[in-house]
C-alpha positions in Angstrom: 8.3 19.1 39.2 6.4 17.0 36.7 6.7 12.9 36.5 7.4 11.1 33.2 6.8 7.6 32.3 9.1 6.0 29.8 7.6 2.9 28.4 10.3 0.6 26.9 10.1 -2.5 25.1 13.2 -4.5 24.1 14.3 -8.0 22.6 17.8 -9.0 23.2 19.1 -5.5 22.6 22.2 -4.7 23.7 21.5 -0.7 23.3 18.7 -0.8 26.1 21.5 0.0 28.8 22.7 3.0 26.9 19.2 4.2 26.1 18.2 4.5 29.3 21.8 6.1 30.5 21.2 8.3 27.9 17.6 9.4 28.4 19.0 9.9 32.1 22.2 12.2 31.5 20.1 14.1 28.8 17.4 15.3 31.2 17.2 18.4 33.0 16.8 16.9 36.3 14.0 19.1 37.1 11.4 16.4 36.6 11.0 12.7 37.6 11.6 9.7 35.1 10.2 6.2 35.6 11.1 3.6 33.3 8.7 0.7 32.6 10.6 -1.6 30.4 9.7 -5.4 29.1 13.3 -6.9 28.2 12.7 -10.4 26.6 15.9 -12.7 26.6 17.1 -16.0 25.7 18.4 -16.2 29.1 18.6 -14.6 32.6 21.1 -11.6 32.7 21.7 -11.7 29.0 21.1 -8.2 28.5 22.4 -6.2 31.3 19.6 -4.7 33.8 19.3 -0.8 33.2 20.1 0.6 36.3 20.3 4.5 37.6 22.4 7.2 39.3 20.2 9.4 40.4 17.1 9.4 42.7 14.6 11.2 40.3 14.8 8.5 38.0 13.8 5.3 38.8 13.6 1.9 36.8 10.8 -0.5 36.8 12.0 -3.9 35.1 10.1 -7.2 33.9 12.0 -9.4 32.1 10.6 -12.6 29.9 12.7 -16.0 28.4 12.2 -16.2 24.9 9.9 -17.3 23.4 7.9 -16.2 26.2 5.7 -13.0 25.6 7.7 -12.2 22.4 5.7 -9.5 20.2 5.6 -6.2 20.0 2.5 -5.4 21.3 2.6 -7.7 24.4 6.1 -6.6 25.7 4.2 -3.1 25.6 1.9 -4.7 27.2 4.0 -5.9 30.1 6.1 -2.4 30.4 2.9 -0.2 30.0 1.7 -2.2 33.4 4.4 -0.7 35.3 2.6 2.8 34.8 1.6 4.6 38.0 -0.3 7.5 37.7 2.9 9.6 36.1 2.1 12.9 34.5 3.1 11.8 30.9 3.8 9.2 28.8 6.9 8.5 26.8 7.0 5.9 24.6 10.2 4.7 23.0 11.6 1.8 21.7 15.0 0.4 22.9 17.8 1.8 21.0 17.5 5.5 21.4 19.6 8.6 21.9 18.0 12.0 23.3 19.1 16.0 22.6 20.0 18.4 26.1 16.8 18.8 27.8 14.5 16.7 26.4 12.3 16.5 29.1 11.9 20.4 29.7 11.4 20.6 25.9 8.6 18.4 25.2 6.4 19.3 28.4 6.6 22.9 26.6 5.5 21.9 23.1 2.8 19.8 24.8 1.7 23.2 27.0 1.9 24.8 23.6 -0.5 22.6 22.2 -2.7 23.1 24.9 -2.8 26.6 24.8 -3.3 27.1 21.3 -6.7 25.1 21.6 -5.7 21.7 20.8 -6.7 19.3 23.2 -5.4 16.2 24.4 -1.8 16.6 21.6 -0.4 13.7 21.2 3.8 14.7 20.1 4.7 12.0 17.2 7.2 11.8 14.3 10.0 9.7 13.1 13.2 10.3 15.0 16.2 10.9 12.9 18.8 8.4 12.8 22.0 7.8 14.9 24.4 5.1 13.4 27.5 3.7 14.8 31.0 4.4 12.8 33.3 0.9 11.5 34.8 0.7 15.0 31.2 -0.1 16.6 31.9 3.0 19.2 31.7 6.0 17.7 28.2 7.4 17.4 27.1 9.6 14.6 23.9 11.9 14.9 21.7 12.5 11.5 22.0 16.9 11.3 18.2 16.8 9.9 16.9 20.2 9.2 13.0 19.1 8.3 10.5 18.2 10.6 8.6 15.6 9.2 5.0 14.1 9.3 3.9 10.5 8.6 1.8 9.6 5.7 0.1 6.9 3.6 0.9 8.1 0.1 3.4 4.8 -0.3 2.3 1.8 -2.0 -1.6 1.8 -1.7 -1.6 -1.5 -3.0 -0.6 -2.7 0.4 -3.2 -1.2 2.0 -5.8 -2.5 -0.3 -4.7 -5.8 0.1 -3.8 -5.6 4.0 -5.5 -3.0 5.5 -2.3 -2.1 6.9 -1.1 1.1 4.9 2.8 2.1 4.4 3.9 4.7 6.4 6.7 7.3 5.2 7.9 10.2 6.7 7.0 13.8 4.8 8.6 17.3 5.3 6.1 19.4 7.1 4.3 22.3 5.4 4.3 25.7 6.3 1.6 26.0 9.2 0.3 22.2 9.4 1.0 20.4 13.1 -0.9 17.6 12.1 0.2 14.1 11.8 -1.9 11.1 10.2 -0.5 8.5 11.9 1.9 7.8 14.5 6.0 6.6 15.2 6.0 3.9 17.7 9.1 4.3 18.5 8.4 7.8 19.5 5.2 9.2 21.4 5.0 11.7 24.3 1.2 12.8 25.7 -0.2 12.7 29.2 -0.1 10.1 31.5 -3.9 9.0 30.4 -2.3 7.3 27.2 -1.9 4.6 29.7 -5.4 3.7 29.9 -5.4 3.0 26.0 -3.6 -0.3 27.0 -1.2 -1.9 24.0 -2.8 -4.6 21.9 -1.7 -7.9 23.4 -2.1 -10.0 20.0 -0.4 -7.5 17.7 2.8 -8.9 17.4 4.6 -5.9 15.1 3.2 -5.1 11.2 0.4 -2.9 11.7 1.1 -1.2 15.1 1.8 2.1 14.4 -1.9 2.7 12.7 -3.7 0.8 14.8 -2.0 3.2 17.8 -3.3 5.9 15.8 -6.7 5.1 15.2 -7.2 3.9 19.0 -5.6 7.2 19.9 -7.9 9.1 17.9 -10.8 7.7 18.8 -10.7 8.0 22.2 -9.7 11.7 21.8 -6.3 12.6 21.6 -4.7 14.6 18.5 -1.7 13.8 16.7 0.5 16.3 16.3 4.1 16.9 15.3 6.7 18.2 17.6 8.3 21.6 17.1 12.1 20.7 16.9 14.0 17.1 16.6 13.7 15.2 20.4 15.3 11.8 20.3 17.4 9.9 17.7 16.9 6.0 16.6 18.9 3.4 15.5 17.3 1.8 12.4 18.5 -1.6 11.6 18.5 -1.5 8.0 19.8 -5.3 6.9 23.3 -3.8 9.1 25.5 -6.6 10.6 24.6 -7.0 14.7 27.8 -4.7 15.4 25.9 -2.0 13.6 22.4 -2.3 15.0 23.6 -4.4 18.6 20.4 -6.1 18.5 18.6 -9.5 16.8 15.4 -10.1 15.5 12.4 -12.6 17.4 11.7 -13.8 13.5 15.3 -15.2 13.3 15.5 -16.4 16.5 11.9 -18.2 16.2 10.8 -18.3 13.2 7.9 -21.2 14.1 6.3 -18.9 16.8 6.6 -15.5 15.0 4.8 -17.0 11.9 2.2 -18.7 14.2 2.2 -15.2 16.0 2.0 -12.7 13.0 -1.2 -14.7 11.5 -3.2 -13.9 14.0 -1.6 -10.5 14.9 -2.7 -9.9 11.1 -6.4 -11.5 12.0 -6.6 -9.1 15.2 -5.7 -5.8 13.0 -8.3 -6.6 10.5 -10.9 -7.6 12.4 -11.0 -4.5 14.5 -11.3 -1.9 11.5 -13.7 -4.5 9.2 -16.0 -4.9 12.6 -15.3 -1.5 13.8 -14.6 -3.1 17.5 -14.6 -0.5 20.0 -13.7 -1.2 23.7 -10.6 -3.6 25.5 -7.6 -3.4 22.7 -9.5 -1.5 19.9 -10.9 1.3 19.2 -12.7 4.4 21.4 -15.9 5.6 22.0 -14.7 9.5 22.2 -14.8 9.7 18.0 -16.0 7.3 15.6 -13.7 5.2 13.3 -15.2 7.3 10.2 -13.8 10.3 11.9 -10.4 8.9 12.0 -10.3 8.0 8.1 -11.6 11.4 7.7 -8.5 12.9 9.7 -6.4 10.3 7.9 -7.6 10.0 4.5 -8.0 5.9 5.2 -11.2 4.5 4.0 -11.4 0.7 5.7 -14.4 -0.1 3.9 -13.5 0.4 0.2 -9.2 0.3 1.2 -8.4 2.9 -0.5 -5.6 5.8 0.8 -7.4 9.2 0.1 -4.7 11.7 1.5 -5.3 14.7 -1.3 -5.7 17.3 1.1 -2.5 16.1 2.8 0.0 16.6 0.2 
């Protein structure tokens, strides 16, 4: 029996109880969950406490008053504390649905990896999309066929002017396992993923590639996995009955803005000064080897991905 740690942040969502119920009755039962989760609130008790029915799956809770520790980064932050030495690493955001055997499934791909020379793999992609139905019960899965990788082909502009490049999902080539970049909202590796703790003053734009980079450098590989895992629910300007969560931007609009300049200060300053050490980058690869991988260049911002697509 292996141990997984599921690292969950959430703001006012009411999906977090069902994620976790879900992520429970999905599993095989032949290996041990521990949730770490961050749920920020307006007030005590406003989102119901995840709880569990079975004994190999435990919950480890913190939970903040808003405005306290809102951002991204810090609530995984606060979740990724409640690590303990688990096998693997899950990370998921919130509002999530998993396929029969999740569990059993990815520890394979991962061995997989592992045995076809690839150290350290790193499972990432885009989850396909679960909605809810007019009645706001029924949930629909997305039947997706394609596997998908992230790129940076999307609006290089941004990236020029940002250093933050747009992410999009591609179909997968025959033969490539590679990924440039990585899903936040879905990541499974080895419990040393821990170690590369989240990025306390990244409050959300800009996450997903500064994961990547850090990731990279201190020598894991990002790879894709080998059939769909999980299912998200992607807000998509839908009414709250749609997406059963709000937004920290809406709610504080004062502190996000306050929040988002310097989370937008942090991400620069840790590709244009190449940090390396507590929140940035690691000392197993260089950055340069990254935006080789990537086809990123954060000294002339330009997206170079020909031998991507």
């Amino acid at each position: 029996m292996s141990s997984i740690f599921i690292q969950i942040p959430s703001y006012r969502d009411w999906e977090l109880p069902k994620t976790v119920s879900n992520a429970i009755s999905r599993a095989s039962g032949q290996n041990e969950l521990y949730f770490g989760i961050h749920n920020c609130v307006l007030f005590p008790g406003e989102v119901v406490k995840p709880d569990s029915p079975v004994g190999w799956a435990q919950i480890r809770y913190e939970e903040s008053i808003a405005p306290n520790n809102i951002g991204l980064q810090k609530a995984r932050y606060i979740a990724n504390e409640l690590y303990d030495g688990e096998d693997y690493y899950l990370q998921i955001d919130s509002h999530m649905r998993f396929v029969q055997d999740w569990d059993l499934k990815v520890i394979k791909m991962i061995e997989g990896y592992i045995l076809d020379g690839i150290e350290n793999p790193l499972i990432t992609m885009y989850p396909p999309s679960y909605w809810y139905e007019e009645d706001g019960v029924t949930e629909k899965y997305d039947v997706a066929t394609n596997l998908t990788r992230i790129l940076f082909t999307e609006n290089p502009a941004k990236f020029k002017e940002t250093l933050i490049p747009t992410q999009t999902a591609h179909r997968i080539p025959d033969g490539c396992v590679y990924t440039a970049s990585t899903s936040g909202g879905f990541i499974f590796t080895s419990g040393s993923f821990a170690n590369i703790k989240p990025n306390q003053k990244i409050a959300f734009w800009g996450e997903e590639p500064l994961i990547a980079a850090r990731a990279f450098t201190h020598g894991f590989n990002l790879v894709v996995p080998t059939e769909y895992l999980v299912y998200h629910l992607y807000a998509n300007k839908l009414p709250f009955q749609k997406i059963r969560r709000n937004h920290v931007w809406v709610d504080f609009p004062q502190q996000w803005g306050q929040l988002s300049n310097l989370s937008n200060i942090e991400y620069s300053l840790t590709f244009t000064e190449n940090r390396v050490g507590n929140g940035a980058l690691g000392s197993s690869r260089a950055l340069r080897d990254y935006e080789e991988f990537a086809g990123l260049n954060f000294t002339t911002r330009e997206i170079l991905q020909n031998g991507w697509v």
